[in-house]
C-alpha positions in Angstrom: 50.6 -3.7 129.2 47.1 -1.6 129.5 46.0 -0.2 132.8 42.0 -0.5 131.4 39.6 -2.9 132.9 37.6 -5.6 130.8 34.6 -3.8 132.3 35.7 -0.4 131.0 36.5 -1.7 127.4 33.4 -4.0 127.1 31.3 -0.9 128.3 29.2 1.1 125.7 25.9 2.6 125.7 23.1 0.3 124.9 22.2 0.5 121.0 25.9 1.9 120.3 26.9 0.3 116.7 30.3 1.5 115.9 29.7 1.2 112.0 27.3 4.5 112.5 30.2 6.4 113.9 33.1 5.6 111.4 34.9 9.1 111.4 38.2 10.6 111.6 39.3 12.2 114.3 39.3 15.2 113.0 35.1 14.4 111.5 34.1 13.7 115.4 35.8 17.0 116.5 34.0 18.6 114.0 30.3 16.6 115.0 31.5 17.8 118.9 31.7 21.6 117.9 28.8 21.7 116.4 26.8 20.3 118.5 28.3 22.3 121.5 26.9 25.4 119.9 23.6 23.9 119.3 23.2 25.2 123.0 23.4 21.6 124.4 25.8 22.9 127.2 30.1 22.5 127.0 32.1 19.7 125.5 31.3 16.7 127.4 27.7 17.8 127.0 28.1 17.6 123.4 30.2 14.3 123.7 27.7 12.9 125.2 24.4 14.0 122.8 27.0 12.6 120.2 27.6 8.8 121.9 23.3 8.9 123.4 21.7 11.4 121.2 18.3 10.8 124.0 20.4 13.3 125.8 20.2 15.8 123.2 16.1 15.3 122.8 15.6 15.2 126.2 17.5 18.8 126.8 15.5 20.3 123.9 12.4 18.4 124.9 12.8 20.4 128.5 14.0 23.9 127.3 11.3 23.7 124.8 8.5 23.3 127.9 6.9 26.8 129.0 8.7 28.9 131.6 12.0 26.6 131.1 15.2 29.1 131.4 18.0 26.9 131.5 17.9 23.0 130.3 21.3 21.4 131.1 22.7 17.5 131.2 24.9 17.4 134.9 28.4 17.3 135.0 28.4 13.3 134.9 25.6 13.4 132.6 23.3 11.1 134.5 20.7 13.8 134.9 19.3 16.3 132.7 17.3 19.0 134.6 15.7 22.3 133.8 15.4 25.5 135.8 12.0 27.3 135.3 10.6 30.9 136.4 7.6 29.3 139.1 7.1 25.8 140.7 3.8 25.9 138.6 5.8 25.5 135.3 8.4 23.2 136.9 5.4 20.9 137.8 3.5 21.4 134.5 7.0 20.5 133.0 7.7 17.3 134.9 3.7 16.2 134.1 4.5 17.1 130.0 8.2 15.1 130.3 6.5 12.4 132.3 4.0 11.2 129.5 6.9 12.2 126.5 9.1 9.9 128.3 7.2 7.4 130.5 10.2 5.2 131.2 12.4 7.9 133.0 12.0 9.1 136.5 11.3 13.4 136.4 10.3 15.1 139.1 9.9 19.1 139.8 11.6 19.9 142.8 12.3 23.3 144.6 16.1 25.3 144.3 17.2 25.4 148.1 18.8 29.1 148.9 21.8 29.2 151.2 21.7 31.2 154.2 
């Protein structure tokens, strides 16, 4: 008997057709290296470029803003943020992202230090 949900087995990302990803195993291994050295982050990272390949043009669409260092997708992969070298680029950032992608919510925010 399986322990899985119908909610977790119905669930796939919106557009997903499963004819486009007809691979072997051993082909989506292969797709996942590749794409983890395409500087997209670790292995869920490139998972996750592979399943909703917005992911992957939104973190080359942020480290390819001015002053971006780092452009990551979070460990859960609901959020993919960028650290830059002033507030004046983060802003100038989140105003280029916000007209590339008018139907997600960006916003510059500030790193808080620890004390």
């Amino acid at each position: 008997m399986s322990s899985a949900t119908p909610a977790a087995v119905g669930s796939v990302p919106t557009g997903y057709n499963p004819e486009e990803y007809r691979m072997t195993v051993g082909e989506h291994l292969e797709e996942l290296r590749k794409r983890m050295f395409l500087g997209l982050g670790g292995f869920m990272a490139a998972f996750f470029v592979f399943m909703v390949p917005a992911i992957g043009e939104l973190i080359i669409r942020t480290s390819a803003t001015q002053g971006c260092i780092l452009a990551r997708m979070s460990g859960s992969g609901a959020t993919v943020f960028g650290l830059f070298g002033s507030s004046a680029q983060a802003h100038q950032a989140a105003h280029d992202l916000r007209e590339a992608f008018p139907g997600y919510w960006v916003a510059a925010a500030p790193i808080i230090a620890a004390r």
